[in-house]
C-alpha positions in Angstrom: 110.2 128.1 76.9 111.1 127.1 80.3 108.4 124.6 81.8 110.1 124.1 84.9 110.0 127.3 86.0 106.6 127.9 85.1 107.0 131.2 83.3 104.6 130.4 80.3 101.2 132.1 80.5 97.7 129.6 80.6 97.7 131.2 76.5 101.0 129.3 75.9 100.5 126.2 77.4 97.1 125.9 75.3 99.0 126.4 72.4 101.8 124.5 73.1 99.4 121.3 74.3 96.1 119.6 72.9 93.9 118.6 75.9 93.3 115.0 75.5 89.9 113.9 77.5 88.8 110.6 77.0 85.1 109.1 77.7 85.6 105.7 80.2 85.2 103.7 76.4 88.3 105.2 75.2 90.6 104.9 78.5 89.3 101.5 78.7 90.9 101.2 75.3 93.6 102.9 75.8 94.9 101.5 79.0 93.4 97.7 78.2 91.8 98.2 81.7 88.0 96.9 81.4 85.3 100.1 81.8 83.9 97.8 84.4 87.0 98.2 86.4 86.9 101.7 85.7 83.6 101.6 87.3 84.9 100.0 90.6 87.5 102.2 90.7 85.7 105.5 90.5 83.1 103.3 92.8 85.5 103.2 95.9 87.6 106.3 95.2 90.1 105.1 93.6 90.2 107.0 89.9 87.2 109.1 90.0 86.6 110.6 86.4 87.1 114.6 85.8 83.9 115.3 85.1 80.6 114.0 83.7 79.3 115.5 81.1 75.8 116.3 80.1 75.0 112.9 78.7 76.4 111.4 82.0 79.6 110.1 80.5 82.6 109.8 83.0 85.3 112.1 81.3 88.9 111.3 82.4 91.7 114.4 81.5 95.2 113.6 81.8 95.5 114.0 85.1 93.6 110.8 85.6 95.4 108.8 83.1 98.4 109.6 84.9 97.3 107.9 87.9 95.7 105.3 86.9 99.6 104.7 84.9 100.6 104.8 88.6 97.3 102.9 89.8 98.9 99.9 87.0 102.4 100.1 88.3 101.4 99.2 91.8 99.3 96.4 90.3 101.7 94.6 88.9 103.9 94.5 91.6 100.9 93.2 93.8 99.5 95.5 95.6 95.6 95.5 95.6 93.3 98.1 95.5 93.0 99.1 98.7 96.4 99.5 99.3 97.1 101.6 96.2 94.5 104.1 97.4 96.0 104.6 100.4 99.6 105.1 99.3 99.0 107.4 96.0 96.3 109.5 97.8 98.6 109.9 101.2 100.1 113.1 101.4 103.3 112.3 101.1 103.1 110.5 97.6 105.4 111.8 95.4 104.9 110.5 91.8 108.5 111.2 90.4 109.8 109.0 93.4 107.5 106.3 93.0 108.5 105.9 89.0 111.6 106.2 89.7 111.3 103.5 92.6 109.4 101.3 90.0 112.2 101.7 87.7 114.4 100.3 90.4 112.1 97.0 90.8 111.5 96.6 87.1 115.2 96.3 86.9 115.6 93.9 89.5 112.9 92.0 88.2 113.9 91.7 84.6 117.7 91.1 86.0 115.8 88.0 87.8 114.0 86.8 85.0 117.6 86.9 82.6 119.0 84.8 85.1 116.1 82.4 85.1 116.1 82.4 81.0 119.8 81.6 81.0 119.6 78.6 83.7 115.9 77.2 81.3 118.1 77.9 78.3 121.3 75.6 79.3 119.1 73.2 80.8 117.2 72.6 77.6 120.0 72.5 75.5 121.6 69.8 78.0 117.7 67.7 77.7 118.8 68.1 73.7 122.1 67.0 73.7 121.6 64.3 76.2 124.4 65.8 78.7 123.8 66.2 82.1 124.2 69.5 83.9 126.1 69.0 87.1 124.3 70.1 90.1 126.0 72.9 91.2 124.8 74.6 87.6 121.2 73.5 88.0 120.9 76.0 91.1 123.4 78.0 90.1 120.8 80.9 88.7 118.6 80.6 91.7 121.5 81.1 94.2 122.0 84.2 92.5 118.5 85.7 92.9 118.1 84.3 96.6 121.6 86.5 97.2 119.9 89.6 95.6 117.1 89.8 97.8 
């Protein structure tokens, strides 16, 4: 099968996929995001569920788990709310260049943070051994960040 080309009939992609829906409970669960936020954000726009179904339950399909993945990407890099509304519902979002724009910053970040660990690691063992750390290697991980920016 070639998914990319989109030959498959609507027969073979029902076979070939279960259709996952999930009540606001379950997503909650799922994503650890609280149903009350889940709330809010079908509230303002934000994530509005699929459907409702008869008993008046919000059901989300994958389609909305896959943005709110992209909904908690933008929130841990900061960016409230409002501002995620506007940039994944502006029509020129494109989700494969946002994840791979996210991958980009995770790296950075996490480059950052190993940096950080390495400078708190020598300084403890310097605390435990009773040397001193000259100066220049105290700052010496933060200069490197500060030149990455």
């Amino acid at each position: 099968m070639n998914y990319e080309k989109g030959k498959q009939s609507n027969s073979q992609k029902h076979k070939d996929f279960k259709l996952i829906n999930y009540t606001i409970k379950q997503l909650a669960e799922l994503s650890g995001v609280s149903k009350r936020t889940l709330r809010y954000c079908d509230e303002i726009g934000l994530l509005k569920p699929a459907l409702l179904n008869s008993s008046g339950y919000r059901i989300y399909t994958q389609k909305e788990v896959n943005k709110l993945q992209q909904i908690l990407f933008y929130k841990v890099l900061g960016v409230g709310l409002k501002a995620i509304q506007k940039i994944i519902t502006s029509p020129y979002f494109d989700e494969l260049k946002a994840l791979k724009d996210y991958f980009i910053k995770l790296s950075k970040q996490k480059e950052q943070l190993e940096i950080l660990i390495n400078n708190v690691r020598k300084t403890i063992i310097s605390i435990e051994r009773g040397t001193t750390m000259n100066d220049r290697e105290k700052f010496a991980g933060f200069k490197k960040i500060n030149r990455r920016k």
